[in-house]
Every structure is written in C-alpha cells, then in structure tokens.
DRENPA-3360 file (N, C-alpha, C; in nm, 2 decimals, always signed):
BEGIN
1 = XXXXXXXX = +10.14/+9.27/+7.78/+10.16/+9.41/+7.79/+10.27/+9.44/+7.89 ~ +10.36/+9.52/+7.85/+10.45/+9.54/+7.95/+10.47/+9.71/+7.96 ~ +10.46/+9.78/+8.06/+10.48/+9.91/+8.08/+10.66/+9.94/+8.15 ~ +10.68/+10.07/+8.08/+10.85/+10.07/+8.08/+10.86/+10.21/+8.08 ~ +10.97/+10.28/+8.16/+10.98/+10.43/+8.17/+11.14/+10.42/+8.10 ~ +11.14/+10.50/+7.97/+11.21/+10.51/+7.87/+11.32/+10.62/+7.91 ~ +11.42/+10.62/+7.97/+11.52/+10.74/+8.02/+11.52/+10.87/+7.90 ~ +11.59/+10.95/+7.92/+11.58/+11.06/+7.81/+11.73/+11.02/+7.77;
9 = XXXXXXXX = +11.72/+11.04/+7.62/+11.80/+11.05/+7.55/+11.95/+11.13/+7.57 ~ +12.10/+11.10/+7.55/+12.19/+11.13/+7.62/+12.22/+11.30/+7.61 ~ +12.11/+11.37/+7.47/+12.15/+11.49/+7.44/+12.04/+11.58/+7.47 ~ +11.95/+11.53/+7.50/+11.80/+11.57/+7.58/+11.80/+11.72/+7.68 ~ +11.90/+11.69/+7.78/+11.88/+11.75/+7.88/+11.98/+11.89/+7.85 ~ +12.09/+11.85/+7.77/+12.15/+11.96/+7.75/+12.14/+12.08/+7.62 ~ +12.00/+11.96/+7.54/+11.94/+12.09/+7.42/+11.85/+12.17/+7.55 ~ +11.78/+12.07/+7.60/+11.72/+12.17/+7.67/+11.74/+12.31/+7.76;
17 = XXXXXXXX = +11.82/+12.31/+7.81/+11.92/+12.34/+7.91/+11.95/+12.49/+7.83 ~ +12.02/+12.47/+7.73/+12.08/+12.54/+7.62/+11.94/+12.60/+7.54 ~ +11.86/+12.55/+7.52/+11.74/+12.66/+7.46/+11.66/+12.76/+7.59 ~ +11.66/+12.68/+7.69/+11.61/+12.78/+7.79/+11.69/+12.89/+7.81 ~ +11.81/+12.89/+7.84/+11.95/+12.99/+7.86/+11.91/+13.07/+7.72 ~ +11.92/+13.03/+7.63/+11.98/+13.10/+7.54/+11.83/+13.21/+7.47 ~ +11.70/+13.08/+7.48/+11.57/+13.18/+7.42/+11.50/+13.13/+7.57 ~ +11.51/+13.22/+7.66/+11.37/+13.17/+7.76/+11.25/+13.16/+7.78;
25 = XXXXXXXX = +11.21/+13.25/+7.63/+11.08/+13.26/+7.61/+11.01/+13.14/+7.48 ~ +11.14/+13.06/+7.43/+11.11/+12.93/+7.41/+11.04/+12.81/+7.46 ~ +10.99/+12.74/+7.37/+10.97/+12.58/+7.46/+10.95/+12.51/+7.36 ~ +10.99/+12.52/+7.26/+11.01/+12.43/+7.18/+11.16/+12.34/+7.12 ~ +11.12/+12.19/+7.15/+11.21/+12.13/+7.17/+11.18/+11.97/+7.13 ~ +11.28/+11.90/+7.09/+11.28/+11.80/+7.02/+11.21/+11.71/+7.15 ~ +11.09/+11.68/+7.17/+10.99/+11.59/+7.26/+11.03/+11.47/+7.25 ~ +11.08/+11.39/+7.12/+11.09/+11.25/+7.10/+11.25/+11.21/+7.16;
33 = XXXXXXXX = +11.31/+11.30/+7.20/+11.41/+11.25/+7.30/+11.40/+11.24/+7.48 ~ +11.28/+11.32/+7.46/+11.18/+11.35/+7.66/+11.24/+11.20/+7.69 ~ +11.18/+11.19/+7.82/+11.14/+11.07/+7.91/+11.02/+11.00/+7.89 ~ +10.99/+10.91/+7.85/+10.84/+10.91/+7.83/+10.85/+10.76/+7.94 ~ +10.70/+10.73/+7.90/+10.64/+10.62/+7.99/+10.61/+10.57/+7.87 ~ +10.62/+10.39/+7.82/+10.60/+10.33/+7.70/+10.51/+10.19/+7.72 ~ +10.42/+10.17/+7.68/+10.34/+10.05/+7.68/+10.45/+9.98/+7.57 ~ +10.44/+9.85/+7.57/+10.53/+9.73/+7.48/+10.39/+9.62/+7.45;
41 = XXXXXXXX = +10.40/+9.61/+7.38/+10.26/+9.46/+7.35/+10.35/+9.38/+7.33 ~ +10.30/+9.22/+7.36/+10.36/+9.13/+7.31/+10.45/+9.11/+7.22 ~ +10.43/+9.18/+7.08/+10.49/+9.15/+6.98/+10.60/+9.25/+6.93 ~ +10.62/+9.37/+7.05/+10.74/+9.45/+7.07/+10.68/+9.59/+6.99 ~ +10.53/+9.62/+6.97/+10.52/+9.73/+6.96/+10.50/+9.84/+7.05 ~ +10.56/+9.95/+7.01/+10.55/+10.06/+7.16/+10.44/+10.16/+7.10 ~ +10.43/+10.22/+7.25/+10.30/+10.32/+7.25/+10.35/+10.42/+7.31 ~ +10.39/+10.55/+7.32/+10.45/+10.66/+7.43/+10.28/+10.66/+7.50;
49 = XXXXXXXX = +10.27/+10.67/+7.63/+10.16/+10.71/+7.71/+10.20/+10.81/+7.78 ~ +10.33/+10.89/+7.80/+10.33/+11.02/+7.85/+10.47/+11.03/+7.82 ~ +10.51/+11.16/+7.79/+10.63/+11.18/+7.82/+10.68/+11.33/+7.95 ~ +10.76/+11.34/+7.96/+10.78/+11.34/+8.11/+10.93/+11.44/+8.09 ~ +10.94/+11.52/+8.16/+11.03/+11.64/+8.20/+11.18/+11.60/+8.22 ~ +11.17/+11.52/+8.32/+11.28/+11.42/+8.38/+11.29/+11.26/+8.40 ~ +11.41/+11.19/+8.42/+11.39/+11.05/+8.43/+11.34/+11.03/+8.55 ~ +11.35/+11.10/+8.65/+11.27/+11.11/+8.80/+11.10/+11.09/+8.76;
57 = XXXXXXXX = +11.06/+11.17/+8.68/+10.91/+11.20/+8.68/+10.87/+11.09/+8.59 ~ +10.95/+11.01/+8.46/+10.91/+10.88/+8.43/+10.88/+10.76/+8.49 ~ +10.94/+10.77/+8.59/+10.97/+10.66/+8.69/+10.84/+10.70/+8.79 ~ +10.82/+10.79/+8.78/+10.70/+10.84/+8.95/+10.56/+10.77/+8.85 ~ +10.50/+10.82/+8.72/+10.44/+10.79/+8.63/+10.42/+10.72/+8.59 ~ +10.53/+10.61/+8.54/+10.52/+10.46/+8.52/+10.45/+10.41/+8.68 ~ +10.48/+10.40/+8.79/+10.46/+10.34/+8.90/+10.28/+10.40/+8.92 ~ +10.22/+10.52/+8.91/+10.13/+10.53/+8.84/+10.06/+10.49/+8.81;
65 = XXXXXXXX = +10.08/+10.46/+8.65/+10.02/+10.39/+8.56/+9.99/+10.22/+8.59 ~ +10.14/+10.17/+8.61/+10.09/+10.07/+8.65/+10.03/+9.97/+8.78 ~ +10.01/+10.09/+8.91/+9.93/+10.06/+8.96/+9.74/+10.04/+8.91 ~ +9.76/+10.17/+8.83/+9.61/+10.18/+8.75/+9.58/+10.07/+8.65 ~ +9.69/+10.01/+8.62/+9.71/+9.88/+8.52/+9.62/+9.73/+8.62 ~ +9.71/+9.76/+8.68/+9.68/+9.65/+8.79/+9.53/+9.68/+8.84 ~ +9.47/+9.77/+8.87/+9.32/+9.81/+8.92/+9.23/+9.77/+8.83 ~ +9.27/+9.81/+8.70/+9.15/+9.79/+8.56/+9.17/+9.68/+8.50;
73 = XXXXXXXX = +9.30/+9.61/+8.49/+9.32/+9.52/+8.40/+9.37/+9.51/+8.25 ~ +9.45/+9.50/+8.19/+9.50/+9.50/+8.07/+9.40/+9.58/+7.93 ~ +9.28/+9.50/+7.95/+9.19/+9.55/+7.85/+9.14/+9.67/+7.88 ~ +9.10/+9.70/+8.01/+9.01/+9.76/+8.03/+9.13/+9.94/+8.04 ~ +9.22/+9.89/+8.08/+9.33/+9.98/+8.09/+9.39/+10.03/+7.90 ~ +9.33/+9.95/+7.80/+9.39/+9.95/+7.67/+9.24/+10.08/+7.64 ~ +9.10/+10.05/+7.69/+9.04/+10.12/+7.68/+9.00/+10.28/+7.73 ~ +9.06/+10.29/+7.80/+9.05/+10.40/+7.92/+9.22/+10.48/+7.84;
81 = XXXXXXXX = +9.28/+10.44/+7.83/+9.43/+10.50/+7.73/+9.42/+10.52/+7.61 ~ +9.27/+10.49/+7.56/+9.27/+10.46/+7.36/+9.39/+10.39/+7.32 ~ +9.45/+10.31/+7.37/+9.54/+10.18/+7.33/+9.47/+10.10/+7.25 ~ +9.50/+10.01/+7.10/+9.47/+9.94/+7.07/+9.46/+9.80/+7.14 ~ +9.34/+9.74/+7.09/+9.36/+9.63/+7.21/+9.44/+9.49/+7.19 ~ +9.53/+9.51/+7.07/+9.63/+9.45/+7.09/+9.70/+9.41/+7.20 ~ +9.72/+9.54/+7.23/+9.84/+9.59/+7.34/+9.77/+9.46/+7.46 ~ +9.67/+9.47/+7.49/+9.63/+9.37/+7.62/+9.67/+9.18/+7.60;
89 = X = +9.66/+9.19/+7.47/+9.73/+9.06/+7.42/+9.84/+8.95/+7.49;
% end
C-alpha cells in the first residue's frame, strides 16, 4: 500500500476561481480534478481517501493519514477507511 497526495489538475484552480467570481452562490464543480489524497495497492489500484481544496491541504492530509497508517497498520487502517483489504497486500 502506498499513500500519495495527487496535485490538482492544471485547469482546476482556474474553473474554480471563475465559478466563484462569476456564480458565488455556486459550488458546484468538477471534484475529480480536486487535490485528493490516494491509497495505491500493490497492483496499481487507486482509492481517492479525501479530496482536498488545495495542493497545500493534500500534502497536510496525506502526512495525516499516514501517520494514522503507521499507528494501525495496513490492515487495520484498510478497515477503519472501508478500503478493501486488498489494498493492505
């Protein structure tokens, strides 16, 4: 299992940017370009475990997480996430 804070996407910050300006009573927004925090399993499947405002806040989250990784242990951490337990593989 490897945990990884996935940067936002190059066009991310400036839809968002531009929906707030333009509808500020919006917040709807393409999520799957966010920042997220990603579990990897062995066999290169990913899991989003949070996604995140900024690349600042992925990075603060990842560190986080995988301190909490480290405290519970792989499995026990696949359990407490609802991760398949692949992932601890």
């Amino acid at each position: 299992m490897e945990l990884r804070a996935r940067p936002a996407k190059q066009d991310y910050l400036i839809k968002s940017f531009a929906i707030h300006l333009l509808l500020p009573h919006t917040s709807k927004i393409d999520e799957t370009h966010a920042p997220a925090v990603v579990v990897i399993s062995s066999s290169g499947e990913e899991h989003v475990l949070q996604r995140t405002g900024t690349d600042r806040q992925a990075q603060k989250a990842l560190r986080r997480f995988e301190t909490r990784r480290q405290k519970l242990g792989d499995l026990e951490f696949c359990r407490v996430y609802g991760l398949p337990e692949r992932f601890a593989n």
